[in-house]
C-alpha positions in Angstrom: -34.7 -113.0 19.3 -34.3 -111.9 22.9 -37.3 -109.2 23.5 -35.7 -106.0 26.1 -39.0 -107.0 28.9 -37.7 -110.6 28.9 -34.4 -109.7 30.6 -34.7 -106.6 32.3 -31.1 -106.8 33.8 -29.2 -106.7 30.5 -29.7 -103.1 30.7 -27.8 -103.0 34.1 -24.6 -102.0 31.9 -25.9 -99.0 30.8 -26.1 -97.4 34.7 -22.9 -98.8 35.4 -19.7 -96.6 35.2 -17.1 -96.8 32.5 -13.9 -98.4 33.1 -10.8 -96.1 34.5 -8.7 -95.2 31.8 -5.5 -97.2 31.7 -2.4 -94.8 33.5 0.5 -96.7 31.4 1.7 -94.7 28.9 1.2 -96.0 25.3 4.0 -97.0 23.0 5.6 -94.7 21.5 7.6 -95.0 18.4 11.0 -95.1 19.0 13.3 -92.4 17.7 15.3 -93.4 14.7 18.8 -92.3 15.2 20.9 -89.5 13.7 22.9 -90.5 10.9 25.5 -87.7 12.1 25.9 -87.1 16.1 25.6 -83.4 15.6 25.6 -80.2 12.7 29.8 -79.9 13.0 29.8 -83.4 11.5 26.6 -83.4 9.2 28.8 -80.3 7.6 32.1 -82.0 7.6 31.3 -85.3 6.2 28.5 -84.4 4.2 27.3 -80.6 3.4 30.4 -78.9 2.6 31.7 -81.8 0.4 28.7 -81.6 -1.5 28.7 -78.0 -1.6 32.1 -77.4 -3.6 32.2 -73.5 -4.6 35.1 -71.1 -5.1 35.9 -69.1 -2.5 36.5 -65.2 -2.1 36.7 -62.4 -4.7 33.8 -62.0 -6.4 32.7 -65.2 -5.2 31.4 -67.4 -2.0 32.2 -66.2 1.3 33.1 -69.1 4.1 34.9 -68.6 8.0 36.1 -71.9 8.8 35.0 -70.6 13.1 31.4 -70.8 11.5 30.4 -71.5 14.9 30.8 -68.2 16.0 28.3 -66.5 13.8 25.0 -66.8 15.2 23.4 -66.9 11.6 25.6 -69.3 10.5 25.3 -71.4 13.5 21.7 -71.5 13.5 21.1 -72.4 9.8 23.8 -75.1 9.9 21.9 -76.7 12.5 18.4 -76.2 11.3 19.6 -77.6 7.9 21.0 -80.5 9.5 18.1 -81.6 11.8 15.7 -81.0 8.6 18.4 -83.7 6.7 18.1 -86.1 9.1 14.1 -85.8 9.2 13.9 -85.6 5.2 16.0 -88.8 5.0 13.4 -90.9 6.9 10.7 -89.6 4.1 12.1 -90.6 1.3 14.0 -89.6 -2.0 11.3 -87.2 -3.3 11.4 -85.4 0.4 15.9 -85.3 0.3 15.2 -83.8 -3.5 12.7 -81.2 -2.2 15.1 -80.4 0.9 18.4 -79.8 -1.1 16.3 -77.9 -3.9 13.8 -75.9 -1.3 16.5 -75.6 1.6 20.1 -76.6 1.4 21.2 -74.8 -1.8 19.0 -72.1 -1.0 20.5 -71.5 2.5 23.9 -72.6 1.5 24.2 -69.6 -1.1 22.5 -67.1 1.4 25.1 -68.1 3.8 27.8 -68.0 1.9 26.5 -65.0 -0.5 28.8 -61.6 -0.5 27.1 -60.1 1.9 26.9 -63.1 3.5 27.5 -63.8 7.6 30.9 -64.4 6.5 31.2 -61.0 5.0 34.1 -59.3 7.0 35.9 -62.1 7.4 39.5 -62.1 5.9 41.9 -64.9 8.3 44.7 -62.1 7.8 43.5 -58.6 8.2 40.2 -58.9 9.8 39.0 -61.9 11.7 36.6 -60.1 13.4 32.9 -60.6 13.1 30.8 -58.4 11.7 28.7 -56.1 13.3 24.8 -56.8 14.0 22.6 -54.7 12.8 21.1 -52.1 14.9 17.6 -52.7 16.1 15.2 -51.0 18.2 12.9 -51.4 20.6 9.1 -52.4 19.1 6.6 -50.0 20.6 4.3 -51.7 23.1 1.3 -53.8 22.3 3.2 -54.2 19.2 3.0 -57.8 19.2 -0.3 -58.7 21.1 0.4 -62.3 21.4 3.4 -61.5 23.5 1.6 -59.9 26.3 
């Protein structure tokens, strides 16, 4: 057994600096690809044919210019990134994500009083109004400031 006082300069390691740490990068994971190249053809191919309802009257509300809603736009492409991510976890992440978010969101979007609400291809193709919205006092949100 080596005794410290025998070799005194096996402690010269501890008064030494550390090494630099290394400036490469580390490996990342590569990103898996998209099953579908963007939301217009994640809702084409796959959403809206698994999402077969009947249309108008008392029923679901759809404007084929979906785009053009803001709402509509934004949850179309939320659900579709979240698709593509659930996918890569597994089935029992896909059943939470259609039960949790895409028939939720689906009927919300497409509900009465839906985004879509207004729109009638003959008589009013407009889109509807947003709602009015004022001003929040200030210091309303601290985290803002």
């Amino acid at each position: 057994m080596k005794m410290p006082d025998d070799h005194a300069d096996d402690f010269g390691a501890l008064n030494e600096e550390p090494p630099a740490p290394s400036t490469e990068a580390p490996a990342s994971d590569p990103q898996p690809e998209f099953v579908y190249r963007d939301a217009e053809h994640w809702l084409q191919e796959l959403a809206l044919p698994h999402y077969l309802r009947k249309l108008g009257g008392a029923g679901h509300r759809w404007a084929p210019n979906w785009f053009d809603y803001p709402e509509a736009d934004t949850l179309i492409q939320l659900l579709w990134e979240y698709w593509e991510q659930s996918r890569l976890d597994g089935v029992q992440a896909m059943l939470v994500y259609f039960r949790d978010y895409f028939y939720p969101l689906m009927n919300v979007l497409t509900s009465e009083d839906g985004p879509f609400h207004a729109y009638d291809k003959v008589m009013r193709p407009e889109l509807p109004e947003p709602f009015p919205v004022y001003n929040a006092p200030k210091g309303h949100f601290p985290q803002a400031e």
